[in-house]
Backbone bond lengths (Angstrom), bond angles and torsions (degrees), N, CA, C in turn:
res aa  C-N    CA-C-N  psi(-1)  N-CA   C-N-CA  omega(-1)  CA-C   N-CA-C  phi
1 X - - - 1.450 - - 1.528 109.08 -
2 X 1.335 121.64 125.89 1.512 118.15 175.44 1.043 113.59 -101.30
3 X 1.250 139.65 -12.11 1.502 135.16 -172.80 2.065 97.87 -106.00
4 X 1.331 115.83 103.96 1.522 112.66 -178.44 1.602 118.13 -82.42
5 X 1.273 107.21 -31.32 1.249 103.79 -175.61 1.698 105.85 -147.93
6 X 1.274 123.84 -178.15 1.232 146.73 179.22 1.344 121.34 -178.48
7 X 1.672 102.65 133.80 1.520 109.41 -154.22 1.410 108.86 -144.13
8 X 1.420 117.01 114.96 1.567 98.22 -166.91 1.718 82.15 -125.43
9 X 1.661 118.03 130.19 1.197 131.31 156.58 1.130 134.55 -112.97
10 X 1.084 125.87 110.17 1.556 152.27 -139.43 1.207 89.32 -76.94
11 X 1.288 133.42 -78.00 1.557 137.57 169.65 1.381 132.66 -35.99
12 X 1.187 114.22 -16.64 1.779 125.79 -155.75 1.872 74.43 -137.65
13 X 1.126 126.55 -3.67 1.738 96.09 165.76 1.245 121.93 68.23
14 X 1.315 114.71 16.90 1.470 114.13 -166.27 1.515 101.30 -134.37
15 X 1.526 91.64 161.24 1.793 95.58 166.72 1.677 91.73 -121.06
16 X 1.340 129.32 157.01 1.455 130.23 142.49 1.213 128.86 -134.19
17 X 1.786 123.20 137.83 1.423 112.52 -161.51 1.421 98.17 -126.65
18 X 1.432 130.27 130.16 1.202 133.22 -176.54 1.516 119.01 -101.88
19 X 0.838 132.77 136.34 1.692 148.95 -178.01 1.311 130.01 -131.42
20 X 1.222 124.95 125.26 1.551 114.66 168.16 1.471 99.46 -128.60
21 X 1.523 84.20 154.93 1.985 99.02 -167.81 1.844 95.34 -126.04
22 X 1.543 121.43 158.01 1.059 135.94 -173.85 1.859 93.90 -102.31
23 X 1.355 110.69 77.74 1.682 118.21 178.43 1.742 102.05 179.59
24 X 0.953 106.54 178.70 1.998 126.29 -163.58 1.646 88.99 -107.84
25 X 1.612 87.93 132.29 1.598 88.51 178.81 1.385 123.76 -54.19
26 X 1.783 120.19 -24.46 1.429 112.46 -176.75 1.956 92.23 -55.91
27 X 1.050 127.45 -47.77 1.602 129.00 -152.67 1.584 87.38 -71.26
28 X 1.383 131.15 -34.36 1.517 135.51 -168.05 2.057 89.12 -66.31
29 X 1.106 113.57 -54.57 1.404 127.70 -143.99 2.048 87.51 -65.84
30 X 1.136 112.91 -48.43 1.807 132.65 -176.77 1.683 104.65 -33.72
31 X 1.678 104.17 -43.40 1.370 86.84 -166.58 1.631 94.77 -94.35
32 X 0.924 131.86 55.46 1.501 132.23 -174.54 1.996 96.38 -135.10
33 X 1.780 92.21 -55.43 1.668 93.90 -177.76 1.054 123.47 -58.11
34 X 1.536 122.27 -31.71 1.495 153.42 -144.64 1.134 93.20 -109.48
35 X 1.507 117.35 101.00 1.508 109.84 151.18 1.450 126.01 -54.48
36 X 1.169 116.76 -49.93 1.590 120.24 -165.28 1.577 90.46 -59.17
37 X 1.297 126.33 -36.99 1.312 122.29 -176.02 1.575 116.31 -73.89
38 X 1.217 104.88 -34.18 1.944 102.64 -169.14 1.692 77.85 -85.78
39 X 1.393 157.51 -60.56 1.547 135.49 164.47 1.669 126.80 16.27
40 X 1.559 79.67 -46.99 1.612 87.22 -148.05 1.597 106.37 -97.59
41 X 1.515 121.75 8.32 0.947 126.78 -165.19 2.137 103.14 -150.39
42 X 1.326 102.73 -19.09 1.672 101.87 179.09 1.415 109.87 -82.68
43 X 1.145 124.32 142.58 1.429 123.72 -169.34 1.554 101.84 84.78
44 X 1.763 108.93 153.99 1.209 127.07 161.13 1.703 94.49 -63.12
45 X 1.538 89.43 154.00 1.506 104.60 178.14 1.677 105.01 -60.66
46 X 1.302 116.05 -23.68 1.682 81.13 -168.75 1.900 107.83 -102.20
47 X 1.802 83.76 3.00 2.254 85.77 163.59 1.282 90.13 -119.00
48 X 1.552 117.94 85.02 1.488 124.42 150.36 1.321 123.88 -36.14
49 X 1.389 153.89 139.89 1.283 143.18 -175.77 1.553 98.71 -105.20
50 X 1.581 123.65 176.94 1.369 149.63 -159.95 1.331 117.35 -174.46
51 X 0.943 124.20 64.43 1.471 135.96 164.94 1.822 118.65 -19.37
52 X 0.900 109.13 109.85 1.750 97.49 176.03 1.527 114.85 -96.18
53 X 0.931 105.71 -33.33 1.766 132.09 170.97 1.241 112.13 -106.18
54 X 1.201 126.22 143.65 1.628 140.92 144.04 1.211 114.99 -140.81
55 X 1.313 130.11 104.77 1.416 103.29 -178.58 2.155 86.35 -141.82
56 X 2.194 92.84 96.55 1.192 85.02 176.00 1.354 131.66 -117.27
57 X 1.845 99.10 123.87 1.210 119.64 -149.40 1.451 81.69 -152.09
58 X 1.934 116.40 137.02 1.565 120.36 165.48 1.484 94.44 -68.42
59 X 2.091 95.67 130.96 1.326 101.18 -173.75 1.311 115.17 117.57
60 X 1.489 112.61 -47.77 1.674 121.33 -176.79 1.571 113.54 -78.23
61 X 1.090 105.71 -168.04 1.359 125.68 -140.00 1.419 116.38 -125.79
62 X 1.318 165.95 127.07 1.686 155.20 146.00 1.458 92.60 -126.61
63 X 1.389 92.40 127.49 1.590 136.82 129.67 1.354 124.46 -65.50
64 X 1.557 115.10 147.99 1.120 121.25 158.01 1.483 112.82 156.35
65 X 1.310 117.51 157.58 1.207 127.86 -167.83 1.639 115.52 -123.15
66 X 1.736 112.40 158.32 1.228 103.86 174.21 1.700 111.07 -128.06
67 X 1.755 122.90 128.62 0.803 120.35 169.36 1.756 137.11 -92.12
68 X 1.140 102.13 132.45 0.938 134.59 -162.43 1.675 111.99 -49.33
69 X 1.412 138.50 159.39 1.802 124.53 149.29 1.141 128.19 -29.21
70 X 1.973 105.97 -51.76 1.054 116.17 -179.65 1.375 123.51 -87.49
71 X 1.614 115.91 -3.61 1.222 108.84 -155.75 1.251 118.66 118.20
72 X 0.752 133.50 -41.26 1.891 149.52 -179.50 1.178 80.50 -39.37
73 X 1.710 106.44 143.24 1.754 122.57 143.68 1.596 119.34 -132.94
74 X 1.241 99.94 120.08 0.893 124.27 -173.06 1.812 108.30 -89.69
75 X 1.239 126.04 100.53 1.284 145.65 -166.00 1.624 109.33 -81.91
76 X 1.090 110.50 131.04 1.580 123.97 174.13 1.654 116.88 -146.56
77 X 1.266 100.54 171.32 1.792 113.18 -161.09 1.591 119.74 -138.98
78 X 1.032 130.46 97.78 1.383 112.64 -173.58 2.105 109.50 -113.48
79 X 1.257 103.39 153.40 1.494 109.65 -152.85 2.144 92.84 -118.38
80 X 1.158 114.29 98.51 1.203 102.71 -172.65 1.792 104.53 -75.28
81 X 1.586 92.83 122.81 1.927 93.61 -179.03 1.881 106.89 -116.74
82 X 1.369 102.13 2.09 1.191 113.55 154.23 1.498 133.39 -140.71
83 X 1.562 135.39 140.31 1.438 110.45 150.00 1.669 114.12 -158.90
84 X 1.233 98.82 112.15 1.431 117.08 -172.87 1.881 120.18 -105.95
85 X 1.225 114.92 69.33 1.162 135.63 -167.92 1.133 124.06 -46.36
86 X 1.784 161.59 88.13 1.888 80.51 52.36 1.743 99.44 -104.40
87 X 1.328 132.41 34.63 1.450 122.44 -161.29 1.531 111.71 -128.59
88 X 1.399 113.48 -24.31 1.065 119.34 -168.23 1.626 116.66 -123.99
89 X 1.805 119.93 126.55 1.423 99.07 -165.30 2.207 80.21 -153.53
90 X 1.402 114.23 151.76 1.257 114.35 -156.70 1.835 90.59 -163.94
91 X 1.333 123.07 120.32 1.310 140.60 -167.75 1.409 114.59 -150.06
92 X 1.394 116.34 132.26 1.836 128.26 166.35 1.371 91.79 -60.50
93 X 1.196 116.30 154.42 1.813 124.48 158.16 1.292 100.45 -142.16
94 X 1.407 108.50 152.99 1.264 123.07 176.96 1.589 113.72 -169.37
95 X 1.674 132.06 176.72 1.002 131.08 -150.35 1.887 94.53 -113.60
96 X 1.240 105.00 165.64 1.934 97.07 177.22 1.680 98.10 -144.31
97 X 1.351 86.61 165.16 1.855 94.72 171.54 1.189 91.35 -92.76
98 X 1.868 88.82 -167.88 1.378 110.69 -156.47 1.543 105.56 -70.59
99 X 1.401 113.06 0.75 1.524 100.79 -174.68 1.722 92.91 -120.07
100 X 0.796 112.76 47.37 1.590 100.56 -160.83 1.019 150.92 37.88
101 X 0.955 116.56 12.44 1.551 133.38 167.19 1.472 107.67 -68.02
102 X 1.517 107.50 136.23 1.479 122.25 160.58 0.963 133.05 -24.95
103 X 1.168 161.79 120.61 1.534 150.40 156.57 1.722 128.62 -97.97
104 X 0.811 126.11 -171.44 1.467 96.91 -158.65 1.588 92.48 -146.75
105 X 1.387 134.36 -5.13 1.211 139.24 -172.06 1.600 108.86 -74.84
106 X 1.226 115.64 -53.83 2.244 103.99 158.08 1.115 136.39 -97.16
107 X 1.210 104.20 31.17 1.596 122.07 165.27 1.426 100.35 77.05
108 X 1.301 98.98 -154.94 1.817 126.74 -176.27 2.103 107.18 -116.10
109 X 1.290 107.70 118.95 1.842 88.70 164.01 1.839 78.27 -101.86
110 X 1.733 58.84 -175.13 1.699 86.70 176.31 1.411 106.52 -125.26
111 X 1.221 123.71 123.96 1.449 120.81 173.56 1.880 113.59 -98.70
112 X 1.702 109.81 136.06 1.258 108.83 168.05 1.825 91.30 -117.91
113 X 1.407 111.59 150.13 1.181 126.44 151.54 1.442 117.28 -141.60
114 X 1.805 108.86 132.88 1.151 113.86 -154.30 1.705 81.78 -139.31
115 X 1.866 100.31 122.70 1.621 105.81 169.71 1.847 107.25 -123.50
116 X 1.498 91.29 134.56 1.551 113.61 171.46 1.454 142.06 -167.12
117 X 1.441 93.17 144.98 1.719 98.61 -159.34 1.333 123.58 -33.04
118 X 1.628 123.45 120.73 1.711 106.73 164.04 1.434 91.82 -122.04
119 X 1.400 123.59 148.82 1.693 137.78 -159.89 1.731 103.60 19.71
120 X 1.691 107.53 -99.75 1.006 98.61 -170.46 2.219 114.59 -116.91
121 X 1.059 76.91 18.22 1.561 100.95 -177.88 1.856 135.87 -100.88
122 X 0.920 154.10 177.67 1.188 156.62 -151.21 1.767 118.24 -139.80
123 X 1.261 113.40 77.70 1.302 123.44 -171.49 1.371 108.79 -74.79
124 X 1.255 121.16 120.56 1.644 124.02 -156.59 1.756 97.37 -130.13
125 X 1.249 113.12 125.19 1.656 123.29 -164.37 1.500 86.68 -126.12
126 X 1.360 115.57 119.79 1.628 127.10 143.51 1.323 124.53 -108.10
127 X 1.253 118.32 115.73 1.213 125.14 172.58 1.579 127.04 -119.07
128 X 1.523 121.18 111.23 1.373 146.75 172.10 1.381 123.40 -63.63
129 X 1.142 127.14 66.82 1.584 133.09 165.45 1.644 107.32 -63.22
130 X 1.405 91.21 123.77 1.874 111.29 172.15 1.010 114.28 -93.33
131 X 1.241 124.14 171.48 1.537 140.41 171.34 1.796 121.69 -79.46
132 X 1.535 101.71 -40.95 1.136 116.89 169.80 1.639 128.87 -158.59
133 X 0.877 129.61 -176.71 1.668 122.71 -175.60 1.958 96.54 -71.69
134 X 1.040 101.46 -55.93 2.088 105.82 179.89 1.324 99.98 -41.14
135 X 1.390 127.98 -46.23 1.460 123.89 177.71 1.232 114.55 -53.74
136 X 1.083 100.45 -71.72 1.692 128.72 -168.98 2.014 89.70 -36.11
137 X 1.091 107.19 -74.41 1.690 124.14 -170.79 1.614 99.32 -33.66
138 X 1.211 105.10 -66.29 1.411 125.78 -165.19 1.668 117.53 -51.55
139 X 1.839 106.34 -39.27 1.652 110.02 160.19 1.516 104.79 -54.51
140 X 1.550 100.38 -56.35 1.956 104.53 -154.81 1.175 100.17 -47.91
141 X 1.904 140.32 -17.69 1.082 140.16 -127.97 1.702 97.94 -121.18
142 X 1.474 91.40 -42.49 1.704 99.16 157.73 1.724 128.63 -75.59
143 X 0.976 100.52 -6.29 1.737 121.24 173.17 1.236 121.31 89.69
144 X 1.185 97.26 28.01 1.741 101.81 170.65 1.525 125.41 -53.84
145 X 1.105 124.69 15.17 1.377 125.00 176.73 1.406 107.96 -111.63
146 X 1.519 109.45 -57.88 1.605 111.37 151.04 1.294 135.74 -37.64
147 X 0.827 106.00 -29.81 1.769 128.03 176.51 1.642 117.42 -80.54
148 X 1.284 103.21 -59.83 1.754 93.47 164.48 1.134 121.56 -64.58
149 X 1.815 117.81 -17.37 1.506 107.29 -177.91 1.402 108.26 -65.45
150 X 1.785 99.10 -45.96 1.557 99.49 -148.24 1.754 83.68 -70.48
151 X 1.425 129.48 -31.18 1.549 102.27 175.35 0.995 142.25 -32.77
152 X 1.717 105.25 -60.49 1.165 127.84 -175.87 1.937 117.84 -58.51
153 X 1.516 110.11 -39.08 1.163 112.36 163.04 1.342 136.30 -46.24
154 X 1.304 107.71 -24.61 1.636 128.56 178.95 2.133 109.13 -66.34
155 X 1.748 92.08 -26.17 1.392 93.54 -155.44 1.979 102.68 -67.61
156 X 0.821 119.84 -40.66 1.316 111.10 171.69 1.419 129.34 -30.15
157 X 1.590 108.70 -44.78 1.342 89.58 -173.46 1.448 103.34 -103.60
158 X 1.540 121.26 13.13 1.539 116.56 146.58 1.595 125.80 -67.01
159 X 1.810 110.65 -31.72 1.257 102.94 149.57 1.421 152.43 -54.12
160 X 1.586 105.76 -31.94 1.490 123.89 178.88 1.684 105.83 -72.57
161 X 1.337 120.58 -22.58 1.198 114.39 -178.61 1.718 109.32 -87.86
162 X 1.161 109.93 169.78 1.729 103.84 163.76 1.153 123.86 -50.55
């Protein structure tokens, strides 16, 4: 099982999703630097993601979108406000139109992800700070909990590859 826990606190504004992977956090940290690699594993499998941007640097910027069954893309933005290599990585997220531009209707989370050694494995902590409880509701409502799972499940066999 890679996904250990999940924690959504209503009060503290946060969601957190816990994971451990069978690899060394530098190899944990790869599919984060690596677009073609975080691609292949962001989004539920059937809204694959596509990065248009990566540029990771505290300060920088990713693009990218997720397509849909039908086709739909669903556009997003992430704002790197941290990155402390190889364990520590901290980003604005938010949703975009069709041209990428920002939108302002579900706010901003805040993402922390924090990776570290347990025995011989890669304990990977994401944590989603909201703006407000209406936010917070309004992801869970779009399935954001389902959605990082089925992400996170994908990550294994981004590990087995190079």
């Amino acid at each position: 099982m890679t996904v250990v826990s999940v924690n959504k606190d209503v009060e503290a504004l946060s969601f957190t999703i816990v994971a451990e992977f069978d690899a060394d956090v530098k190899r944990v940290w790869r599919i984060w630097e690596d677009p073609r690699q975080l691609e292949r594993w962001w989004g539920p499998p059937t809204w694959p993601a596509t990065f248009e941007t990566h540029e990771f640097t505290a300060g920088g910027k990713a693009a990218y979108y997720m397509t849909g069954p039908d086709g739909t893309k669903a556009r997003g933005w992430w704002k790197f406000t941290a990155i402390n290599a190889p364990d520590h990585l901290e980003f604005d997220d938010g949703f975009a139109d069709e041209h990428g531009e920002p939108v302002d209707d579900l706010g901003i989370t805040h993402a922390t992800v924090k990776l570290e050694p347990v025995d011989n494995r890669t304990r990977m902590t994401i944590t989603s700070s909201f703006e407000s409880e209406e936010q917070m509701q309004k992801m869970a409502e779009m399935g954001m909990e389902d959605g990082m799972r089925e992400a996170i499940e994908q990550v294994d066999a981004v590990l087995a590859t190079a």
